[in-house]
C-alpha positions as CSV (number, residue, x, y, z in Angstrom):
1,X,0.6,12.7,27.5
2,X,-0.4,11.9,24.1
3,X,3.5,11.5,23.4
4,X,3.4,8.8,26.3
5,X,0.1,7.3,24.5
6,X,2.1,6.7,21.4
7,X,4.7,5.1,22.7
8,X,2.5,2.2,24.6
9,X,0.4,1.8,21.5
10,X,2.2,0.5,19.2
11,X,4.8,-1.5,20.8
12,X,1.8,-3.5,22.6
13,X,0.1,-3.6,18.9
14,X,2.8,-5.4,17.2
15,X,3.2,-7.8,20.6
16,X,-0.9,-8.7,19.8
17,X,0.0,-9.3,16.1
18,X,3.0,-11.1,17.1
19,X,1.2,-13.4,19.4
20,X,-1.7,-13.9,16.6
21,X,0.9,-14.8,13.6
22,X,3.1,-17.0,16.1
23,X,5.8,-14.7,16.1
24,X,8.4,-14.4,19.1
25,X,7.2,-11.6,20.8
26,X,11.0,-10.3,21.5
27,X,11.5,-9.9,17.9
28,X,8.6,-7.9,17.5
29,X,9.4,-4.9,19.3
30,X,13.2,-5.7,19.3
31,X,15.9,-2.4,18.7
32,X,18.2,-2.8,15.5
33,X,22.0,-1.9,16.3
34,X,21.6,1.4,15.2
35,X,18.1,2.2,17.3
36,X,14.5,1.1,17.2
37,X,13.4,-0.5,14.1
38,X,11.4,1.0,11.6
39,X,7.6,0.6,12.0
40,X,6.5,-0.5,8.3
41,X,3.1,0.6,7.6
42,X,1.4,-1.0,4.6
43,X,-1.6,0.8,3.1
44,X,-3.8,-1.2,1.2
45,X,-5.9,0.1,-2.1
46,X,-9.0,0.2,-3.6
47,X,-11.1,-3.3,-4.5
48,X,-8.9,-4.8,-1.5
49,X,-8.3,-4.5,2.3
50,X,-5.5,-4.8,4.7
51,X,-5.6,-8.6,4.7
52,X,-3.9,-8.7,1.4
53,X,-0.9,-7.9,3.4
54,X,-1.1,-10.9,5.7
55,X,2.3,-12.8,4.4
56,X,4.0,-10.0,3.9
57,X,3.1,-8.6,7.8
58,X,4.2,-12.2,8.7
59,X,7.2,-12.3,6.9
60,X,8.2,-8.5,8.5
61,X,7.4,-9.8,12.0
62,X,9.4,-12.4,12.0
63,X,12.2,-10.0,11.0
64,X,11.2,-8.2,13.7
65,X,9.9,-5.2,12.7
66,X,6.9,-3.6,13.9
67,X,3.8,-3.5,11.3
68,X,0.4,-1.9,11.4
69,X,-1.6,-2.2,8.4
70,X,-4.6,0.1,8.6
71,X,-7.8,0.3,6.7
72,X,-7.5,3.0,3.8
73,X,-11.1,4.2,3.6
74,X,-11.2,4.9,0.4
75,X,-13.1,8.2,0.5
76,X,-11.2,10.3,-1.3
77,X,-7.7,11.4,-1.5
78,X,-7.7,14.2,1.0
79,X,-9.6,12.6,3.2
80,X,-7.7,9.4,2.5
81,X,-4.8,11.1,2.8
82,X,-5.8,13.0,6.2
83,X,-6.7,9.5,7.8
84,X,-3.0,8.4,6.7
85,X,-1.6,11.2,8.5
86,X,-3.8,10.8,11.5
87,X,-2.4,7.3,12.0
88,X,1.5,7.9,11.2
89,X,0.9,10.7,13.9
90,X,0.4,7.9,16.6
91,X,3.9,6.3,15.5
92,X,6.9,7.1,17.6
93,X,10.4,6.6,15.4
94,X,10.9,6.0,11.8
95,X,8.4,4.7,9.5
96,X,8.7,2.5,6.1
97,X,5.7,3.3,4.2
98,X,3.9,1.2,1.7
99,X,1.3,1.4,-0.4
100,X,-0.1,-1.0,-3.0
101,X,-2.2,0.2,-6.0
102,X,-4.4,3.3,-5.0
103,X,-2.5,3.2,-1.4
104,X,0.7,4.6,-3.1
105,X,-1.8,7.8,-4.5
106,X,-2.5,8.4,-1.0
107,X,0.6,7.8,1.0
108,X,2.2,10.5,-1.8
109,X,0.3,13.0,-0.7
110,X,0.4,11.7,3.2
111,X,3.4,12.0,3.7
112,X,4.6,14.9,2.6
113,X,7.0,16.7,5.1
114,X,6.5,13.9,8.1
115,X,10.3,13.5,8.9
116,X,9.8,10.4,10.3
117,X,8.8,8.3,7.1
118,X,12.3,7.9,5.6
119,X,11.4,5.6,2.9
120,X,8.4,5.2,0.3
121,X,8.0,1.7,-1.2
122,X,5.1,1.4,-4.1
123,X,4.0,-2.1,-4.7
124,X,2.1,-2.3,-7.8
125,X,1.3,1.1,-6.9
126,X,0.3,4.7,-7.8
127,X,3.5,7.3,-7.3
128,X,1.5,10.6,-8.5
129,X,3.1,13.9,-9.2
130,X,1.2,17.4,-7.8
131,X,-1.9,17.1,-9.9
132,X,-2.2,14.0,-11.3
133,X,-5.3,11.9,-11.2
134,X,-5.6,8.2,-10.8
135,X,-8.1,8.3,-13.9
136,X,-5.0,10.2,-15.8
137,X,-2.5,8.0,-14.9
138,X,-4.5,4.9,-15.5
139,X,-5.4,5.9,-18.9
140,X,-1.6,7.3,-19.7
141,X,-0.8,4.0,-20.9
142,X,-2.2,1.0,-22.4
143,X,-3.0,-2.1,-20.8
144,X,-5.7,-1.5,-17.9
145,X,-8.5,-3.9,-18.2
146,X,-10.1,-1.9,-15.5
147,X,-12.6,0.4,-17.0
148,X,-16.2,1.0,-16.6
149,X,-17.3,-3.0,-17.9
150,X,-15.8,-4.5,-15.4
151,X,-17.1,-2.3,-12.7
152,X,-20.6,-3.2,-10.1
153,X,-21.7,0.8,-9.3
154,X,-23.7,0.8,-6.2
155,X,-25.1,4.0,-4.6
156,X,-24.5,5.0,-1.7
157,X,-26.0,8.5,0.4
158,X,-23.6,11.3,-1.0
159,X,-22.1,9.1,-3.7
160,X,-21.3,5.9,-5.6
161,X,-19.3,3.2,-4.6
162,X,-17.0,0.8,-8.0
163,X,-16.7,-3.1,-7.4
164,X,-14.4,-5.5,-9.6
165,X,-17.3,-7.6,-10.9
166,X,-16.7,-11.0,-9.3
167,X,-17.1,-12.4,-12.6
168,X,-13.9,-10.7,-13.6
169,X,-11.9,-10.4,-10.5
170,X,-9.7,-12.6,-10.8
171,X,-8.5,-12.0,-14.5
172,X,-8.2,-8.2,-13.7
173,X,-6.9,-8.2,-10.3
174,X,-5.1,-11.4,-9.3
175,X,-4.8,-13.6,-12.2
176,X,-1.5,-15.7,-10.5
177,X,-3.7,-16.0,-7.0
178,X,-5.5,-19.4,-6.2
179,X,-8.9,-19.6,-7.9
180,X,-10.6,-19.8,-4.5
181,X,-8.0,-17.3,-2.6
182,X,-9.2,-14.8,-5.3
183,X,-13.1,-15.7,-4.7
184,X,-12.3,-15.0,-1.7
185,X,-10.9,-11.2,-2.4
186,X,-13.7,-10.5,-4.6
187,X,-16.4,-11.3,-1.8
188,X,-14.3,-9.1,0.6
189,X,-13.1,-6.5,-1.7
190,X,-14.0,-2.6,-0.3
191,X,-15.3,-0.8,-3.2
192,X,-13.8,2.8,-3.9
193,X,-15.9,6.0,-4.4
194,X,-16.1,6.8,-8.0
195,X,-14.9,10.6,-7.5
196,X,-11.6,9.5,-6.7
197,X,-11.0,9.3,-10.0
198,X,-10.6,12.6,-10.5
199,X,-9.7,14.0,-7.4
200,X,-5.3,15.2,-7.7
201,X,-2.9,14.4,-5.6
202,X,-0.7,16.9,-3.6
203,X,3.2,17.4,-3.5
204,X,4.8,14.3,-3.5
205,X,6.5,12.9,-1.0
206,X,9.0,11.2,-3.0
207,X,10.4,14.4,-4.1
208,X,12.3,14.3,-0.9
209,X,12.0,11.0,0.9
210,X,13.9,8.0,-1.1
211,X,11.9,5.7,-3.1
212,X,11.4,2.3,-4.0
213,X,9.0,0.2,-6.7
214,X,7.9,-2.7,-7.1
215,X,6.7,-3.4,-10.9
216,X,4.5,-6.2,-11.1
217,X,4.8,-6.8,-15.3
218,X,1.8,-8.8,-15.6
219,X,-0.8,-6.4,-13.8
220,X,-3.9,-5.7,-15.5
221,X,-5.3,-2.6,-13.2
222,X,-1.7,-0.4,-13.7
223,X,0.1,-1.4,-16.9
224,X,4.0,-2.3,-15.8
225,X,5.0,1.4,-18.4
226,X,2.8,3.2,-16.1
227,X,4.6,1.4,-13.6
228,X,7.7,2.6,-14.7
229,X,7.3,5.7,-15.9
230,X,6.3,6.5,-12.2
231,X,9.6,5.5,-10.8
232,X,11.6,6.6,-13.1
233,X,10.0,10.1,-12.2
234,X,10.2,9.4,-8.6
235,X,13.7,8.3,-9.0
236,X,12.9,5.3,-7.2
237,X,14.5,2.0,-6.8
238,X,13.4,-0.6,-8.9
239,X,12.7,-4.0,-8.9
240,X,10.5,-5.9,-11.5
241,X,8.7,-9.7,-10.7
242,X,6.2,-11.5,-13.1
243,X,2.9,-10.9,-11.1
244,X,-0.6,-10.0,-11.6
245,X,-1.6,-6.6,-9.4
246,X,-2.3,-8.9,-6.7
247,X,1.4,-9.3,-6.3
248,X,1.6,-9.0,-2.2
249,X,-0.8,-11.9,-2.6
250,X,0.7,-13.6,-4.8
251,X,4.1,-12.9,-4.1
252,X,4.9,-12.5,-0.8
253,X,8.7,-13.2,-0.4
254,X,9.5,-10.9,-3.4
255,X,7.4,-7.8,-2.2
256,X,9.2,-8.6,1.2
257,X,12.5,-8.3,-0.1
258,X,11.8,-5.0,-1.7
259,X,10.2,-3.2,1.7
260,X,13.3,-5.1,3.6
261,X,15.9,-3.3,0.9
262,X,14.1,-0.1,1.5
263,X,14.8,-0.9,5.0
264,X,18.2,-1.6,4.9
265,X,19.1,1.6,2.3
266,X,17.9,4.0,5.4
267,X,18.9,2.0,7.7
């Protein structure tokens, strides 16, 4: 039964989205000549939400691929991580999995051993080895401009909650974003429980599901070596594009290319 479940979710999900994004409803759900089409699933990070993926969803849909684009909570990585797995369990057929900034920590750890994820794509992201922190690998190399000044703490009951100070959001985060696009982000941005920082990531799935990266070279949160340094470890793919961290945001077609080779190269 739940089998059966997962089956009519989805298909009817990207049908809704299609019908939202005025995308042909046949391509949405339509079967690629060697089987179904992946179901890409993008997984946002921390000081953002899944809206920073509009573009690219629209540019996938109109491919015809299935999308879903949940909301990370942003918890904590196990429980970050649990929630990831939670929602690939309702996905019948292969899954492209993508995750920008602090969403590449947790779909490292998420995806570990789910045969049906057959390829990783890190956008801007986080490609942790067993262990690694996102406070260690921030601070591996130089270049972040996030660190404590440019952070709004708020409380919250069991814990405290970081915002990108509006003042500097747009110079950290998404520097190459329209001014009032990236007003808009900073309004909207979910904050991310401080412990986080700290918290390591498990076994990575990239050790045995193929791997691609995105380096955005001008990003101010991730420094492009830390960037790299993660995909040469991961053995990943890469691809480089002059963009702030914001780069989904601010550059759509390129980040769609990348998830669309990943695509292909599994295909």
């Amino acid at each position: 039964m739940f089998s059966s479940l997962r089956s009519w979710r989805l298909p009817r999900l990207a049908l809704a989205i299609a019908v939202l994004l005025g995308v042909s409803a046949t391509a949405a759900v339509a079967a690629g000549p060697h089987g179904p089409k992946p179901t890409v699933v993008l997984v946002h990070g921390a000081f953002a939400d899944a809206s920073g993926w509009t573009d690219v969803t629209r540019n996938l849909l109109r491919k015809g691929y299935p999308v879903i684009a949940p909301a990370n909570p942003l918890r904590g990585v196990d429980s970050d991580a649990a929630y990831l797995r939670s929602v690939l369990a309702t996905i019948d057929g292969p899954i492209v999995l993508v995750g920008h900034s602090y969403g590449g920590f947790v779909m490292t750890t998420a995806a570990t051993g789910d045969p049906d994820v057959k390829a990783l794509v890190y956008v801007a992201a986080f490609a942790p080895d067993a262990g690694d922190t996102v406070g260690g690998l921030a601070s591996q190399f130089p270049g972040s401009r996030l660190d404590p000044t440019a952070l709004d703490i708020r409380p919250y009951p069991g814990g405290n909650d970081g915002y990108i100070k509006t003042s500097v959001f747009r110079s950290v985060f998404a520097a190459d974003v329209p001014a009032g696009t990236a007003a808009v982000m900073a309004a909207t941005q979910r904050p991310a429980e401080l412990a986080t920082l700290g918290q390591p990531a498990g076994e990575p799935a990239w050790a045995t599901i193929p791997t691609w990266t995105l380096v955005a070279t001008d990003d101010q949160v991730i420094p492009a070596a830390a960037q790299r340094f993660m995909a040469q470890r991961a053995g990943a793919r890469v691809t480089e594009v002059k963009a702030s961290h914001a780069v989904m945001v601010a550059k759509p077609g390129p980040t769609t290319d990348v998830i669309l080779a990943a695509i292909k190269g599994v295909s």
